[in-house]
Each structure stands twice: as structure tokens, then as C-alpha cells.
KEVEX-479992 format. One record per residue (C-alpha): chain; x, y, z; residue in one letter. Coordinates in steps of 0.25 Angstrom, whole numbers, m for minus. Layout:
N
kette=A | u=X | v=Y | w=Z | rest=A
...
***
This chain:
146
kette=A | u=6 | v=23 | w=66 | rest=X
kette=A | u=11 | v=18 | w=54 | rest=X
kette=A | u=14 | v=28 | w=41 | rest=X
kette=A | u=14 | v=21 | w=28 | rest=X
kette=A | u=21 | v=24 | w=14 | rest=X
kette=A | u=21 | v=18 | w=1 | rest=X
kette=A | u=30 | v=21 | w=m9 | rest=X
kette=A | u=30 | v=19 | w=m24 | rest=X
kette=A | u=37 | v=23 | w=m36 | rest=X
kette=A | u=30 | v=22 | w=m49 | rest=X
kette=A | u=19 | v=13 | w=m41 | rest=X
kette=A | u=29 | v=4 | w=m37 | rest=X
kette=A | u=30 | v=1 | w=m22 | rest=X
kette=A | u=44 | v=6 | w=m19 | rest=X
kette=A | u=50 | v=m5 | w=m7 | rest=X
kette=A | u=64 | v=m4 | w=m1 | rest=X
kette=A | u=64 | v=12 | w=0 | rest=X
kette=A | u=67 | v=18 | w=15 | rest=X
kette=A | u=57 | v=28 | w=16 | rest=X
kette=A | u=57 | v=39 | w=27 | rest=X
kette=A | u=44 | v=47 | w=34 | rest=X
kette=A | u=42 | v=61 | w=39 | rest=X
kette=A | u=28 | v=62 | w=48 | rest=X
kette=A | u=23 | v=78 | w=52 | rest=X
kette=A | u=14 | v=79 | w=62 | rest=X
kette=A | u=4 | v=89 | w=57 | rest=X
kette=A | u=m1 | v=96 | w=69 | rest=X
kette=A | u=15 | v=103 | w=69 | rest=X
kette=A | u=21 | v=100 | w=58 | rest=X
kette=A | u=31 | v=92 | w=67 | rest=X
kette=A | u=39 | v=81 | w=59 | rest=X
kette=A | u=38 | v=68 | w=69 | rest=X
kette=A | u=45 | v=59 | w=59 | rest=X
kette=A | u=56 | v=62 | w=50 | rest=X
kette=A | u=62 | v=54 | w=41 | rest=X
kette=A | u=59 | v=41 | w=48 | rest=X
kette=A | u=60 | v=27 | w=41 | rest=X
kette=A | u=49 | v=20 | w=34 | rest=X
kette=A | u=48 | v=4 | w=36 | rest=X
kette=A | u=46 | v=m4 | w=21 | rest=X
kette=A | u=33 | v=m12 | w=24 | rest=X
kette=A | u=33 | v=m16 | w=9 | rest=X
kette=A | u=25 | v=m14 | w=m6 | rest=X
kette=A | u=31 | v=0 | w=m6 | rest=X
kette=A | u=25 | v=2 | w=8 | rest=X
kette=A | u=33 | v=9 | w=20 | rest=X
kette=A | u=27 | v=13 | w=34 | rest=X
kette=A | u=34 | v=20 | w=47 | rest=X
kette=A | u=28 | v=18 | w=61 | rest=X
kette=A | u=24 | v=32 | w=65 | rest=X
kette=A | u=26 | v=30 | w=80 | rest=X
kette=A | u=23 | v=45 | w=83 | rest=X
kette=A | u=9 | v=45 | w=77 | rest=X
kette=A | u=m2 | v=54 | w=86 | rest=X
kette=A | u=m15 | v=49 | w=83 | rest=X
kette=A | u=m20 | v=65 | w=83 | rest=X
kette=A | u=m10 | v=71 | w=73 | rest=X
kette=A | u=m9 | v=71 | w=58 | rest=X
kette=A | u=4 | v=68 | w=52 | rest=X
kette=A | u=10 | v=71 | w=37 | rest=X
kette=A | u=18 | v=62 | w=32 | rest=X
kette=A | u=29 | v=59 | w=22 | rest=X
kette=A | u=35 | v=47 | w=18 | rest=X
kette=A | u=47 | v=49 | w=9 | rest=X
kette=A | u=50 | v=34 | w=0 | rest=X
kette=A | u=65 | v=40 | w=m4 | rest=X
kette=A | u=71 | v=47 | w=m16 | rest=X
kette=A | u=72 | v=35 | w=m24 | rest=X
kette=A | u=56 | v=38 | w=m26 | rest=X
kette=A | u=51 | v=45 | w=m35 | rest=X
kette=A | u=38 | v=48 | w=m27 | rest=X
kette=A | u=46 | v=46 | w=m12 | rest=X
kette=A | u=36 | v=55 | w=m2 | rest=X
kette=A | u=22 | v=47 | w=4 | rest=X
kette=A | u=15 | v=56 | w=9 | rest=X
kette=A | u=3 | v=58 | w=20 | rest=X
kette=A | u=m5 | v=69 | w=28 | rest=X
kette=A | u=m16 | v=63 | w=35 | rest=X
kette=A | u=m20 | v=59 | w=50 | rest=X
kette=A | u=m15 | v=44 | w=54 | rest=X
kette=A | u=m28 | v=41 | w=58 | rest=X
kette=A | u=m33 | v=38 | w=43 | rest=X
kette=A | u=m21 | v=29 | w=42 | rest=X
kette=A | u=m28 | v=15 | w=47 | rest=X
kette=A | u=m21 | v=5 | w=36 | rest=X
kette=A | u=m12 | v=m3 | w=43 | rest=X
kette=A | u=3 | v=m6 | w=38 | rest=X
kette=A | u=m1 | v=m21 | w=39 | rest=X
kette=A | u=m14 | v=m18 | w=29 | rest=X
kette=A | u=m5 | v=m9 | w=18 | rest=X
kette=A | u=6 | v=m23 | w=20 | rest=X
kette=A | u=m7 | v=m32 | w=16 | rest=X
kette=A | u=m12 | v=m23 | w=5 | rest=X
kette=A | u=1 | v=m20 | w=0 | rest=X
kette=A | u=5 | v=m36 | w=m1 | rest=X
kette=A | u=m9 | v=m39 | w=m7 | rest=X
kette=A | u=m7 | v=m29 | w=m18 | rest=X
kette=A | u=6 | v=m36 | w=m21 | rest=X
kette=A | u=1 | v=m50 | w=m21 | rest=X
kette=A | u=m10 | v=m44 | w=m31 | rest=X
kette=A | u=0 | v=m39 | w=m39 | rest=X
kette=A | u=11 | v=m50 | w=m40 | rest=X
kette=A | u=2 | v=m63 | w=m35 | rest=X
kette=A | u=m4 | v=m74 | w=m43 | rest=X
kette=A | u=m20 | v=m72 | w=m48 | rest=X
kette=A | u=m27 | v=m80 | w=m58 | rest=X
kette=A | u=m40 | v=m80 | w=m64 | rest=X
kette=A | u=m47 | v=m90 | w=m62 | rest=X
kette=A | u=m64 | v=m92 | w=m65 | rest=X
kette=A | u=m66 | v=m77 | w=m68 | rest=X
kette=A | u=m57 | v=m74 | w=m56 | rest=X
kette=A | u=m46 | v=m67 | w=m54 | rest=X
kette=A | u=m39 | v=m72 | w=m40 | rest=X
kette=A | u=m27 | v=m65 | w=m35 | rest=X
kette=A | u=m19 | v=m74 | w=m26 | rest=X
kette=A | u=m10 | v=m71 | w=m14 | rest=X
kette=A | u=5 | v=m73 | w=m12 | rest=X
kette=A | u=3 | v=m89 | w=m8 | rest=X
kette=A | u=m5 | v=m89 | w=m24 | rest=X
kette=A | u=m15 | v=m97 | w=m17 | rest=X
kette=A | u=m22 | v=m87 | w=m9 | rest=X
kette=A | u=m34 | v=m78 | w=m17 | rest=X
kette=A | u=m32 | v=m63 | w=m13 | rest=X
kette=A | u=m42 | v=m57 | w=m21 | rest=X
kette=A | u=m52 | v=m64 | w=m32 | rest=X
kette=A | u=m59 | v=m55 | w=m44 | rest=X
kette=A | u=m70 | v=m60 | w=m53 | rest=X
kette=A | u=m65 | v=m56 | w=m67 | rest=X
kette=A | u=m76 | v=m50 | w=m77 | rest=X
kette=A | u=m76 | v=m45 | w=m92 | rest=X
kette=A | u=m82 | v=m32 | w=m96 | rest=X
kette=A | u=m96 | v=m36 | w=m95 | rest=X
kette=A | u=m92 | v=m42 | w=m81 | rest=X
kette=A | u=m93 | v=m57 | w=m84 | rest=X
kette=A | u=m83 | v=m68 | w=m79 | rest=X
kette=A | u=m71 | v=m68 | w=m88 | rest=X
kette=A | u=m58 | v=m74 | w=m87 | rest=X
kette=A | u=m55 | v=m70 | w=m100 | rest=X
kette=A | u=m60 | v=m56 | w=m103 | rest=X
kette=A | u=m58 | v=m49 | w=m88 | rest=X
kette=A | u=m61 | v=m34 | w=m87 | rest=X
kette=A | u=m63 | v=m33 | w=m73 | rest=X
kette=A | u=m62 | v=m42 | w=m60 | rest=X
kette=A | u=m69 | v=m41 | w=m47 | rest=X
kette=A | u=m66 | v=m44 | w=m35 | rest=X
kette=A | u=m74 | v=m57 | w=m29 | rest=X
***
């Protein structure tokens, strides 16, 4: 089962950090991981393969990002099996939302088109609308997606 961690430090994914993980499991309050390492997937996100996992117990969870944080404890209580994201879908997310932020877009015919990494492929498109929800290019007050 893999345990995830993201760490920030005034909203700003933290990378590079060597984060540790302390797992209990509830039914006795026994610690079966202590102090193992974190892996750096990327974007502030870290992940430990918990090899131990028992599919009918509950784990609490602390994830510690270092003293060089500010905020260093992630913290979580709750049974794995609500956990069904994937580390491959939080990567994709995680790369999307960087390419979002840092990609090329243009507005082109009342559109607002938001490319991938290559600057060629659309990611997302948005219709853009002035207040009264008319097409405008000039005047935008609110996009939607198309």
C-alpha cells in the first residue's frame, strides 16, 4: 500500500527535503514503522511503500517533512481502504497542474486554450464571457470550460 505526503511551506511545494514516516496500528497502539524514509516522487509530493499493510486494520500516520519546515508533520487517521488514488494519478495531476501554471495558453475566438508541455497539445479549452455572459476577448469576467 502506498502512503502519501505533500509538503509545502507557504503554499509552495517543498522538493529535495528527506522526509521520515511513523505508521501505528490502531487495534494496539503498536508502532510498525518508525522512522522509515520517504521516496521524492516530485511537486512537493513524497510516498513510502507500506509493505506491512493488513487490509482489516486501521493505521494513524505521521509524516514528518524535517525541521527546516515550518509546517513539517502530515498527518492521517483513517482506514487504507478509503485511499484508492493511485501514486501514478496524484504524478498526473500533479504535472498537469504544473503545466497549467508554467505552460503556454492564448486566447484565441473567445477561447481561452491552455497547452501541454510539447505547446501544441490543447489540455483544457474555456469559452471566455463578460458579465452579461456574452463572448468577449476583451472584457472577460468568467471562462467556462468547453
Amino acid at each position: 500500500m502506498w502512503v502519501t505526503a505533500v509538503f509545502l511551506e507557504n503554499n509552495v511545494p517543498q522538493t529535495g527535503l528527506s522526509p521520515t514516516i511513523k505508521i501505528y496500528k490502531m487495534s494496539d497502539q503498536s508502532v510498525v514503522v518508525n522512522g522509515a524514509a520517504m521516496s521524492e516522487l516530485g511537486d512537493g509530493i513524497y510516498y513510502y511503500d507500506f509493505s506491512a499493510y493488513g487490509e482489516d486494520e486501521d493505521y494513524s500516520i505521521v509524516c514528518d517533512g524535517g525541521v527546516a519546515l515550518t509546517n513539517r508533520y502530515s498527518y492521517s487517521n483513517s482506514a487504507f481502504d478509503d485511499l484508492t488514488t493511485p501514486i501514478a494519478a496524484l504524478n498526473t495531476l500533479a504535472t498537469q497542474s504544473n503545466q497549467i501554471l508554467k505552460g503556454r495558453w492564448k486566447i484565441v475566438s473567445n477561447q481561452m486554450i491552455m497547452y501541454d508541455s510539447d505547446d501544441t497539445t490543447p489540455l483544457f479549452t474555456f469559452d471566455l464571457k463578460d458579465l452579461a455572459g456574452n463572448p468577449s476577448m476583451n472584457t472577460v469576467f468568467e471562462r467556462d470550460p468547453v
